[in-house]
N, CA, C and O atoms as a GROMACS GRO file, in nm:
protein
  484
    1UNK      N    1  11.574  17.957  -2.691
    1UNK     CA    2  11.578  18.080  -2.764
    1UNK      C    3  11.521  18.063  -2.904
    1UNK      O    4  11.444  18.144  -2.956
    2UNK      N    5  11.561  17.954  -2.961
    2UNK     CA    6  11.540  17.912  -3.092
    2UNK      C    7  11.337  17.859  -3.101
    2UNK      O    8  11.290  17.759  -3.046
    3UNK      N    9  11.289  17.921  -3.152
    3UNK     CA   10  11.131  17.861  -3.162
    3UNK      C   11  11.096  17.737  -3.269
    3UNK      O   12  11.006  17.656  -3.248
    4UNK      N   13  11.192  17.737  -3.404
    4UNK     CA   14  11.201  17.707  -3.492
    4UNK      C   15  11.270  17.754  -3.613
    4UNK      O   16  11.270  17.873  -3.647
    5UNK      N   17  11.355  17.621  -3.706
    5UNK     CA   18  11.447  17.650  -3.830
    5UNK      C   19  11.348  17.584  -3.923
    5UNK      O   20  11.268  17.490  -3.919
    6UNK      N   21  11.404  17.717  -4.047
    6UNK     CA   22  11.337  17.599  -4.163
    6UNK      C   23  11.428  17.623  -4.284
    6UNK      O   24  11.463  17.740  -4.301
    7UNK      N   25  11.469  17.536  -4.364
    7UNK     CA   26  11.564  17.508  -4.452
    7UNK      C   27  11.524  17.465  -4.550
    7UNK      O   28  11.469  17.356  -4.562
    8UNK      N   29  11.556  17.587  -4.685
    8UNK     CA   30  11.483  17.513  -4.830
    8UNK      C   31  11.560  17.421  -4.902
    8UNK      O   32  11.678  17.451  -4.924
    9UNK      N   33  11.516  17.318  -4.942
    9UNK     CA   34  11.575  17.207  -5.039
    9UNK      C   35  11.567  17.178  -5.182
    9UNK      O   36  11.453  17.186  -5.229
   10UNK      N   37  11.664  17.144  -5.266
   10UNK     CA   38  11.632  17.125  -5.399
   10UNK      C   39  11.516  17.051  -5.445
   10UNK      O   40  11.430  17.075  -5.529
   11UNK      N   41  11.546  16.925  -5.341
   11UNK     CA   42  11.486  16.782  -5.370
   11UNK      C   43  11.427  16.736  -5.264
   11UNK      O   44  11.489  16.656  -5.194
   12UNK      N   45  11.278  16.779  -5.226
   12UNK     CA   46  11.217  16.744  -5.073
   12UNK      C   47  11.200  16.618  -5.089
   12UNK      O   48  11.206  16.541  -4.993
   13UNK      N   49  11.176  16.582  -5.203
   13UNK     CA   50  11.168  16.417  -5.183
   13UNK      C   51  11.291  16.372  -5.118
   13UNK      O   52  11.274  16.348  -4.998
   14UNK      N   53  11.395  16.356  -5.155
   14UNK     CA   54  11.516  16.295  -5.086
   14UNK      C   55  11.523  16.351  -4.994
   14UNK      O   56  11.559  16.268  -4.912
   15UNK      N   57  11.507  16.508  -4.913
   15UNK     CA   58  11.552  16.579  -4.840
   15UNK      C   59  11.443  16.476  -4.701
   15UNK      O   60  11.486  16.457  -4.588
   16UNK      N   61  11.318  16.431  -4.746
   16UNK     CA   62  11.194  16.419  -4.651
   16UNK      C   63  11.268  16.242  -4.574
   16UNK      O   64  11.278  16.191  -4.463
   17UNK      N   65  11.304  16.206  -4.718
   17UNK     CA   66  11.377  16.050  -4.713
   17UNK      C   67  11.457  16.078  -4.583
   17UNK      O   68  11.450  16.015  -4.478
   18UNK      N   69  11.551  16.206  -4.618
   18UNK     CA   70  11.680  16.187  -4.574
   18UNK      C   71  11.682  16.195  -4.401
   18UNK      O   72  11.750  16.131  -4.322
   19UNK      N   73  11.572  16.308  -4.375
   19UNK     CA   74  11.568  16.353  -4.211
   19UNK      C   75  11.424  16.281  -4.210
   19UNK      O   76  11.344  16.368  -4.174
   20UNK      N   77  11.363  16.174  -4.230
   20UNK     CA   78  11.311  16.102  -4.185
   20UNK      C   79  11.361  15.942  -4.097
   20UNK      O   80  11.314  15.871  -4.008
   21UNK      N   81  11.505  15.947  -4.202
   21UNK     CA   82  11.572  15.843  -4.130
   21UNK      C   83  11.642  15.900  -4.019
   21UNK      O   84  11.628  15.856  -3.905
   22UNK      N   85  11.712  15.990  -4.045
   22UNK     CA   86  11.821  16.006  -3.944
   22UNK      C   87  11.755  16.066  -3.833
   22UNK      O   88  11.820  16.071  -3.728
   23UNK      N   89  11.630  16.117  -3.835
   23UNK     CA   90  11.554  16.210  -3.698
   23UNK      C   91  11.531  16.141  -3.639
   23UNK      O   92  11.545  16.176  -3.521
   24UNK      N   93  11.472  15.964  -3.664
   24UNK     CA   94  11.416  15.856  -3.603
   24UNK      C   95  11.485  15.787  -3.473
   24UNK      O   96  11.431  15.762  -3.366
   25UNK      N   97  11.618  15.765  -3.511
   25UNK     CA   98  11.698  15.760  -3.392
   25UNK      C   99  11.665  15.859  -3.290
   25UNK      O  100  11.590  15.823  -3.199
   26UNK      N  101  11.711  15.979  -3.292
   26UNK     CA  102  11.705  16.047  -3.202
   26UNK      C  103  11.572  16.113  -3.110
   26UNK      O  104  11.578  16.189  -3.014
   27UNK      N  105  11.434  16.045  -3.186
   27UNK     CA  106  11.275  16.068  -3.131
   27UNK      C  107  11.198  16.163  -3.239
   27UNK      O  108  11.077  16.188  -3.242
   28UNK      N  109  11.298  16.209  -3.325
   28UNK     CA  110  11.235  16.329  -3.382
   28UNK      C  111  11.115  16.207  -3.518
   28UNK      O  112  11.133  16.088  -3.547
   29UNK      N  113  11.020  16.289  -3.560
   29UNK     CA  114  10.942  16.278  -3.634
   29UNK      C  115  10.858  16.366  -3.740
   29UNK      O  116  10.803  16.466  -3.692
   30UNK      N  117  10.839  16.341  -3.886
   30UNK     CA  118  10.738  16.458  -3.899
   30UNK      C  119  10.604  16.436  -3.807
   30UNK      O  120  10.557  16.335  -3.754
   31UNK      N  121  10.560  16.589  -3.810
   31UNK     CA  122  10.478  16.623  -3.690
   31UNK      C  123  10.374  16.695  -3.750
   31UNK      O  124  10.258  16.704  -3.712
   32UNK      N  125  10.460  16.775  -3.906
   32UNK     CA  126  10.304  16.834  -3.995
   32UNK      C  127  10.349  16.816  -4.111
   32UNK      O  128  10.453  16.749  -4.110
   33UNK      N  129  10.308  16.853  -4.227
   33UNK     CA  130  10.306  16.824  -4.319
   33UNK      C  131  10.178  16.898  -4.457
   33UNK      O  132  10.068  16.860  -4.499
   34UNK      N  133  10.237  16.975  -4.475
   34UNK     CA  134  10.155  17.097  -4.554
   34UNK      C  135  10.186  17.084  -4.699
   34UNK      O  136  10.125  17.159  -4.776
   35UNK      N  137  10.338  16.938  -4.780
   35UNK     CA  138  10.279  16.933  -4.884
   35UNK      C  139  10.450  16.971  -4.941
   35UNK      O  140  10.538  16.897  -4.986
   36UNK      N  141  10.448  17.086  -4.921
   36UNK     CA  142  10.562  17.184  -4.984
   36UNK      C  143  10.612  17.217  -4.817
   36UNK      O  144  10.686  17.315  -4.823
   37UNK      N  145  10.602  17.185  -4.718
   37UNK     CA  146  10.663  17.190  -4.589
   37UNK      C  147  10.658  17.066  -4.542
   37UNK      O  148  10.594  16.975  -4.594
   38UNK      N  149  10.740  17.057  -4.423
   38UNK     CA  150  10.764  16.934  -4.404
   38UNK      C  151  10.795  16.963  -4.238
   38UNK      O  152  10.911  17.002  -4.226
   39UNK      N  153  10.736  16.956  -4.133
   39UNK     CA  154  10.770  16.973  -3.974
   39UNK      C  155  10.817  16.836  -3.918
   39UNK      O  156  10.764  16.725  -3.920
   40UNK      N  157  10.957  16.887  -3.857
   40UNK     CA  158  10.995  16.760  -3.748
   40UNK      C  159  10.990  16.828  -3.601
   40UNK      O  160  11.002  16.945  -3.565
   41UNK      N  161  10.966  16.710  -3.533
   41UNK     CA  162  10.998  16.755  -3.419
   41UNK      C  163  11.018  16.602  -3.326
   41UNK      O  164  11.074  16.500  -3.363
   42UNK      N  165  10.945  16.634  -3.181
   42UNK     CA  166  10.943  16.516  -3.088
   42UNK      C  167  10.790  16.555  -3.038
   42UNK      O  168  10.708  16.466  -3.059
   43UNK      N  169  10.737  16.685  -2.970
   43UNK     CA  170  10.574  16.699  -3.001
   43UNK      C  171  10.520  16.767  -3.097
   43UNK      O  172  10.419  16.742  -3.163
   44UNK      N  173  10.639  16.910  -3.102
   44UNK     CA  174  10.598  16.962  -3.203
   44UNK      C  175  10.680  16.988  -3.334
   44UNK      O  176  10.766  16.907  -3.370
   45UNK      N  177  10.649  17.114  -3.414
   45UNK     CA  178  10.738  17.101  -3.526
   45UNK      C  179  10.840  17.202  -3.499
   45UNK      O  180  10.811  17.320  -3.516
   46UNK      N  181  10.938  17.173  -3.465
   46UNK     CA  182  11.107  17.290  -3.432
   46UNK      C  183  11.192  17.316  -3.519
   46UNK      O  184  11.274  17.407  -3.510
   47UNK      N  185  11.175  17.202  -3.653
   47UNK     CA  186  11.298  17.172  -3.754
   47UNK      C  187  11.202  17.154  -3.875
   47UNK      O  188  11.128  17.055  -3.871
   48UNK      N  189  11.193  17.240  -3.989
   48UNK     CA  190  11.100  17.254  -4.118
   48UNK      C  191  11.229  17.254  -4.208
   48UNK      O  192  11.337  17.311  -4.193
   49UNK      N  193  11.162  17.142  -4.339
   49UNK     CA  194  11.214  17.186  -4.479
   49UNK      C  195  11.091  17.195  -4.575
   49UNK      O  196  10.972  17.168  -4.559
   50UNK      N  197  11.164  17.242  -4.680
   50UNK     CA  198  11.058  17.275  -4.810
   50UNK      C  199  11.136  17.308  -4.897
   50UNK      O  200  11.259  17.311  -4.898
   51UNK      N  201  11.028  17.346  -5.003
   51UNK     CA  202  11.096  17.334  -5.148
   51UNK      C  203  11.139  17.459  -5.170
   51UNK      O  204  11.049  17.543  -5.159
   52UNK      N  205  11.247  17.502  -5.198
   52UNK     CA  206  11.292  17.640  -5.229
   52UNK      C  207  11.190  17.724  -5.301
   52UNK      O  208  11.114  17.703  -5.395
   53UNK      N  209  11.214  17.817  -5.231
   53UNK     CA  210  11.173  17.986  -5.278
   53UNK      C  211  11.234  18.076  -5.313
   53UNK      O  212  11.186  18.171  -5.374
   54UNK      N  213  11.389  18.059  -5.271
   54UNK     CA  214  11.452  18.160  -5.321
   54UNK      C  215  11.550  18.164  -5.438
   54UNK      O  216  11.604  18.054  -5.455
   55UNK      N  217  11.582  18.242  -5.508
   55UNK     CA  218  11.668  18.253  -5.630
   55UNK      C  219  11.863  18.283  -5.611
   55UNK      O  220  11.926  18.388  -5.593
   56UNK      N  221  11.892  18.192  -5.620
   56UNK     CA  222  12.084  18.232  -5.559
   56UNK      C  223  12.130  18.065  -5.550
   56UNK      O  224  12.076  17.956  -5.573
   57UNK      N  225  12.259  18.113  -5.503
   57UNK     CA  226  12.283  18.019  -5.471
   57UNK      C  227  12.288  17.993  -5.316
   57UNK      O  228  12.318  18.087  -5.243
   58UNK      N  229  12.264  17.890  -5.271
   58UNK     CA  230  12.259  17.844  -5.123
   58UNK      C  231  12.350  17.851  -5.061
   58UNK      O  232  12.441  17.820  -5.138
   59UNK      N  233  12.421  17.888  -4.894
   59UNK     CA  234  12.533  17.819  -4.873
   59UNK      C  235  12.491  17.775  -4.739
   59UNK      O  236  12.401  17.815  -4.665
   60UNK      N  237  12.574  17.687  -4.727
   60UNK     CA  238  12.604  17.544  -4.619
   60UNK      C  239  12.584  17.592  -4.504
   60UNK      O  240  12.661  17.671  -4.449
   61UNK      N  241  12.448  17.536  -4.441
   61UNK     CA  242  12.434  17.556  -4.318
   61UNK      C  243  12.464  17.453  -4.208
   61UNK      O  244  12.436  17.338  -4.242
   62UNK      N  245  12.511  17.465  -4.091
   62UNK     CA  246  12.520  17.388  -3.983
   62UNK      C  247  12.433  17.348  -3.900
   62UNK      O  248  12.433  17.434  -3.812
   63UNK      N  249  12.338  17.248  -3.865
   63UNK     CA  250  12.227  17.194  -3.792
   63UNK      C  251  12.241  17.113  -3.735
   63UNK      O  252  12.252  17.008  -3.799
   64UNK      N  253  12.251  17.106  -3.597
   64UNK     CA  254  12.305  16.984  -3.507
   64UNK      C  255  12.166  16.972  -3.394
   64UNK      O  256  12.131  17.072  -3.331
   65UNK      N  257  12.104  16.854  -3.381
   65UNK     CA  258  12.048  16.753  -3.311
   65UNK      C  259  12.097  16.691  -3.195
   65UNK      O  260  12.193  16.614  -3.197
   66UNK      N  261  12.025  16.728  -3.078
   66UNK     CA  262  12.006  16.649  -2.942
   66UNK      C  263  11.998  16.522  -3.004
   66UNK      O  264  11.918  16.493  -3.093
   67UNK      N  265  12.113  16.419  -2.935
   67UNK     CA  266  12.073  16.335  -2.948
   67UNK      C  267  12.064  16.262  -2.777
   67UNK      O  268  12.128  16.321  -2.690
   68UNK      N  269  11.990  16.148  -2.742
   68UNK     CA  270  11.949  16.153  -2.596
   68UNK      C  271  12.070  16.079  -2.560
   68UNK      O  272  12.118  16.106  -2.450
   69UNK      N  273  12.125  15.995  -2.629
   69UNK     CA  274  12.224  15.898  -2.593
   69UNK      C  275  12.357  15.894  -2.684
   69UNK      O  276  12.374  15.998  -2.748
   70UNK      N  277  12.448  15.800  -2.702
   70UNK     CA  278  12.525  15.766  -2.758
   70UNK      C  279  12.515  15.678  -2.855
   70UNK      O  280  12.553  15.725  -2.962
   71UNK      N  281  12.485  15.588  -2.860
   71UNK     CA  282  12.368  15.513  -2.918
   71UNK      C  283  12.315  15.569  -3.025
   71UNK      O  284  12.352  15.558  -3.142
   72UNK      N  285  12.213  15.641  -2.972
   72UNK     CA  286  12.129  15.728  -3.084
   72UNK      C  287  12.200  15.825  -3.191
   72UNK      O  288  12.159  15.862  -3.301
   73UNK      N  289  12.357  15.862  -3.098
   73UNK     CA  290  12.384  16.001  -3.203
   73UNK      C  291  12.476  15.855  -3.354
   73UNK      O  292  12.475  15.866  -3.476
   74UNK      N  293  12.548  15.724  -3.255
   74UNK     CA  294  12.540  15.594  -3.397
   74UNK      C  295  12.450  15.541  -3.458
   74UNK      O  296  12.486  15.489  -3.563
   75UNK      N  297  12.338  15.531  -3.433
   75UNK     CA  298  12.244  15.526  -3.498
   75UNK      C  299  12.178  15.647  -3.598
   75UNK      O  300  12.131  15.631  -3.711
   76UNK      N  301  12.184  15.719  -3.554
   76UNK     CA  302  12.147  15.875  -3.650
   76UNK      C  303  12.258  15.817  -3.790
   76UNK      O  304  12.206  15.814  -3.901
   77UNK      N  305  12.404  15.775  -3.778
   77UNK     CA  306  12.544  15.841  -3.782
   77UNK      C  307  12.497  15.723  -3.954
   77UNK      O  308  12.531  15.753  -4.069
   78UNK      N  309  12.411  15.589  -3.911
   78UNK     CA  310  12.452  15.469  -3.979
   78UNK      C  311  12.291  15.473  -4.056
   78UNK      O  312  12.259  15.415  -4.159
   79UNK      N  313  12.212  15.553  -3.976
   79UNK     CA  314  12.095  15.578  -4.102
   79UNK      C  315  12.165  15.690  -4.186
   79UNK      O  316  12.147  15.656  -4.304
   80UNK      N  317  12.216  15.775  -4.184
   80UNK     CA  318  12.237  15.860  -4.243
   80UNK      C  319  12.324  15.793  -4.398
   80UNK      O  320  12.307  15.822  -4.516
   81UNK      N  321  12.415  15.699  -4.335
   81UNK     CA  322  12.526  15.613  -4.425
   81UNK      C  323  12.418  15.570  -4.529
   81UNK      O  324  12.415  15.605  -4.647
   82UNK      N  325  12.325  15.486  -4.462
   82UNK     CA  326  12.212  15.393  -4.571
   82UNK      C  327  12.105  15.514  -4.633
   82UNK      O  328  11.994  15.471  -4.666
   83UNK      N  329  12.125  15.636  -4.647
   83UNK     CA  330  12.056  15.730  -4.706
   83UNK      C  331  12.157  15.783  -4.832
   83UNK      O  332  12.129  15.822  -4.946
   84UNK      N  333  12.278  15.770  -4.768
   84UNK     CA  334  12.395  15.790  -4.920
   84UNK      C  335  12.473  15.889  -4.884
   84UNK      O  336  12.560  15.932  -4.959
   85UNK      N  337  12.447  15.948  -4.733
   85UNK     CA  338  12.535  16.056  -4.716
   85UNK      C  339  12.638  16.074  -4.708
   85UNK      O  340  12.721  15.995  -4.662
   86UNK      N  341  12.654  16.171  -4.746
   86UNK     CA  342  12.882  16.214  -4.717
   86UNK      C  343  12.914  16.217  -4.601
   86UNK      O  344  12.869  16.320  -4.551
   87UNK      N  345  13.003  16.124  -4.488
   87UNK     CA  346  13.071  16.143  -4.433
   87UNK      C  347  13.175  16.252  -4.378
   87UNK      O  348  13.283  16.267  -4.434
   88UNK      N  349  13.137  16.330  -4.264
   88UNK     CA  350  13.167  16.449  -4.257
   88UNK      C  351  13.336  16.420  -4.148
   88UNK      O  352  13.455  16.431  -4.178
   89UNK      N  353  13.266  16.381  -4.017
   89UNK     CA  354  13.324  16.297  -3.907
   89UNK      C  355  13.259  16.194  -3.876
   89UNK      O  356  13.140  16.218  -3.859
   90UNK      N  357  13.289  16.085  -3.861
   90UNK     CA  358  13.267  15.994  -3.792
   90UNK      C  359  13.210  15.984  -3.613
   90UNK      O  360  13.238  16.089  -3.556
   91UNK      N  361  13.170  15.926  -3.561
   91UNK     CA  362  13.124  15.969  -3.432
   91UNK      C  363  13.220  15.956  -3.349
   91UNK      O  364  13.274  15.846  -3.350
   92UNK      N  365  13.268  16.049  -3.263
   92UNK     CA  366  13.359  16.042  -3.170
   92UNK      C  367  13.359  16.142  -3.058
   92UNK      O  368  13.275  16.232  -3.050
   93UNK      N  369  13.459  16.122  -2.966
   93UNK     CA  370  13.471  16.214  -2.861
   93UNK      C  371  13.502  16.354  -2.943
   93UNK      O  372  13.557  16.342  -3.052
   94UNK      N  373  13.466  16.503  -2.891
   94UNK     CA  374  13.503  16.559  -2.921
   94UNK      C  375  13.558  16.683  -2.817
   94UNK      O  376  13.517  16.799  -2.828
   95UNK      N  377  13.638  16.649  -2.734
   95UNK     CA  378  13.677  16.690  -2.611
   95UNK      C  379  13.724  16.879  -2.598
   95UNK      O  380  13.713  16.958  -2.505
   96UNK      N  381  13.774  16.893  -2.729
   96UNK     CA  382  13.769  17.085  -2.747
   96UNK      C  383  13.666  17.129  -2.767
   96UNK      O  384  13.658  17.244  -2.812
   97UNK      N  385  13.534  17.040  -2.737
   97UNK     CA  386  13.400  17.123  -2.740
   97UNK      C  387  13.392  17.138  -2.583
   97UNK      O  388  13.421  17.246  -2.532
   98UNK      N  389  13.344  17.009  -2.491
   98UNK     CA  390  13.399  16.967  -2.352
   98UNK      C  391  13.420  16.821  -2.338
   98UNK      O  392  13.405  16.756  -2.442
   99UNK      N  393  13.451  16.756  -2.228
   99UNK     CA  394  13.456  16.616  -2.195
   99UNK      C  395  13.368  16.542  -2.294
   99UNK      O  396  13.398  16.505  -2.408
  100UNK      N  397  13.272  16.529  -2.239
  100UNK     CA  398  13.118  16.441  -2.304
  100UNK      C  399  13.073  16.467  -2.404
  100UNK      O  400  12.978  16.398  -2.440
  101UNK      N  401  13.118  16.569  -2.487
  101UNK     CA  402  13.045  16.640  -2.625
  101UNK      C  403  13.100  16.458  -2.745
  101UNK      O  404  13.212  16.428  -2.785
  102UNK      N  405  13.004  16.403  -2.758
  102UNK     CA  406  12.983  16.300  -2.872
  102UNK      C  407  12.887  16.311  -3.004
  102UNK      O  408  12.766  16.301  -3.027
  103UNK      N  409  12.983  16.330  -3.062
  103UNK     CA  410  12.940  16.380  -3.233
  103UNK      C  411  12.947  16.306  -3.356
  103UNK      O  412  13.034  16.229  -3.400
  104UNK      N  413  12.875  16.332  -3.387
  104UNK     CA  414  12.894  16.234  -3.556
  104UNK      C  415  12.839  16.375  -3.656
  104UNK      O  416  12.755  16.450  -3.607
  105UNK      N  417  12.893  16.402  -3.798
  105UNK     CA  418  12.876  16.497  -3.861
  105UNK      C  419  12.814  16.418  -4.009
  105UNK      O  420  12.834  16.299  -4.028
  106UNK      N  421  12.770  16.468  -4.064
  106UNK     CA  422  12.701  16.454  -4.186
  106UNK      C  423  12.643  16.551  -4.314
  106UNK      O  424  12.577  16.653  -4.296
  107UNK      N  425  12.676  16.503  -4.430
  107UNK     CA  426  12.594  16.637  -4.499
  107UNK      C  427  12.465  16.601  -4.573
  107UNK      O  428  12.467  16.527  -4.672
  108UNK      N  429  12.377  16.643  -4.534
  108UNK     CA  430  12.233  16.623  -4.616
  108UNK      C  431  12.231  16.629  -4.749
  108UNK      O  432  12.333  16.660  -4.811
  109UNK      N  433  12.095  16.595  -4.823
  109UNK     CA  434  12.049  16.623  -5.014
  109UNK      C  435  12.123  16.725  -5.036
  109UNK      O  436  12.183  16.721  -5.144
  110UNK      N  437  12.152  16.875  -4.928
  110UNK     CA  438  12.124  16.991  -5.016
  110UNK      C  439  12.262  17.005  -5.011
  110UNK      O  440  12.306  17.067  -5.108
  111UNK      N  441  12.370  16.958  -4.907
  111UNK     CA  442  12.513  17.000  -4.855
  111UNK      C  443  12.510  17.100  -4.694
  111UNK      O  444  12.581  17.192  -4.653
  112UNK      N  445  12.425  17.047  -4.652
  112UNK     CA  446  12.442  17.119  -4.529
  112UNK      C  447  12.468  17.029  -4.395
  112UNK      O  448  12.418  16.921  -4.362
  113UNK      N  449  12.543  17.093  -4.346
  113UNK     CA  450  12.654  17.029  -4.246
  113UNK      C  451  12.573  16.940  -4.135
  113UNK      O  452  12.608  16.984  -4.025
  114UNK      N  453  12.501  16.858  -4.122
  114UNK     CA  454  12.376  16.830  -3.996
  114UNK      C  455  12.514  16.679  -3.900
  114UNK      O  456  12.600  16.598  -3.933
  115UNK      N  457  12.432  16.741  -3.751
  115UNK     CA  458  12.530  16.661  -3.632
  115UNK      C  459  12.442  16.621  -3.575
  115UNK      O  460  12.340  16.689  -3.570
  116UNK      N  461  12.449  16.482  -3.503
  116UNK     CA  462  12.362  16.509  -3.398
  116UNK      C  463  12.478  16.438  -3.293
  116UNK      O  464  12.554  16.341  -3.302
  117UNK      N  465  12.442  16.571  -3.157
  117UNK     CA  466  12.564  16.526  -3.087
  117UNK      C  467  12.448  16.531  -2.911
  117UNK      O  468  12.346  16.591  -2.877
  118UNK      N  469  12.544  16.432  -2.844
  118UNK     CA  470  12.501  16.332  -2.723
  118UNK      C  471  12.580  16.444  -2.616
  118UNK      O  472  12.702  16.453  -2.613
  119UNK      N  473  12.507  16.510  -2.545
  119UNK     CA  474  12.610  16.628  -2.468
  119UNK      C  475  12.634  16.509  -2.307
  119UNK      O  476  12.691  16.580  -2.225
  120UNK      N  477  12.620  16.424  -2.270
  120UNK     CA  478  12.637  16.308  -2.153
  120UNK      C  479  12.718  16.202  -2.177
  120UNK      O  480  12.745  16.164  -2.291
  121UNK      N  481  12.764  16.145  -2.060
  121UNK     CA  482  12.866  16.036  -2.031
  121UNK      C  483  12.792  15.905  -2.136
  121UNK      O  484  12.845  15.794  -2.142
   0.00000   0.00000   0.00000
C-alpha cells in the first residue's frame, strides 16, 4: 500500500550516519541521493530523509523495518547502540503483537521511534 516515506531531519549528516548503519543489517541501502535527499531501500528507494522544510515543531514518528531474520533485527539493534542511540526496547519476543513478532525499538537523530522487527520463527 505504502509506495514510499520520507522524513525531515535536523541533522542529515547524523541522520544519513544513523540509517546508514542500522539499514545495513537488514539489506537496506542508500539507493539515491539528490544531496538534500537521501533514498533507502533494497532495489529501490521506499524510505527518504532530508533536510527540513517545514517550520513547527516535529512530533515523533514510528518507522519499523522488515527485518529478514533475527539476527538482523540484533544486529540493526547493536549498530544502532554504536551510532549513540536511545534505547527504546531491547530486542525481544513480543507475543501481544503475535507469537514470532521479534523487535528491537530505537530512537533516531531526530527522536523518532524506528523498529526493525523479524515477523518468523
Amino acid at each position: 500500500m505504502i509506495d514510499h516515506l520520507s522524513i525531515q531531519c535536523n541533522d542529515l549528516a547524523a541522520s544519513i550516519a544513523f540509517y546508514d548503519a542500522v539499514l545495513e543489517p537488514l539489506g537496506g541501502k542508500q539507493v539515491m541521493n539528490f544531496g538534500e535527499m537521501v533514498g533507502y531501500g533494497v532495489t529501490g528507494p521506499d524510505f527518504w530523509i532530508g533536510v527540513t522544510m517545514t517550520e513547527g515543531v516535529t512530533k515523533e514518528s514510528h518507522i519499523a523495518f522488515t527485518a529478514p531474520t533475527r539476527d538482523a533485527v540484533l544486529a540493526f539493534f547493536e549498530a544502532a547502540k554504536a551510532q549513540g542511540a536511545e534505547v527504546l526496547h531491547e530486542p525481544r519476543l513480543w507475543p501481544e503483537y503475535h507469537e514470532t513478532y521479534f523487535g528491537a525499538f530505537v530512537r533516531d537523530p531526530d527522536g523518532n521511534n524506528v523498529e526493525a522487527v523479524c515477523h518468523t520463527a
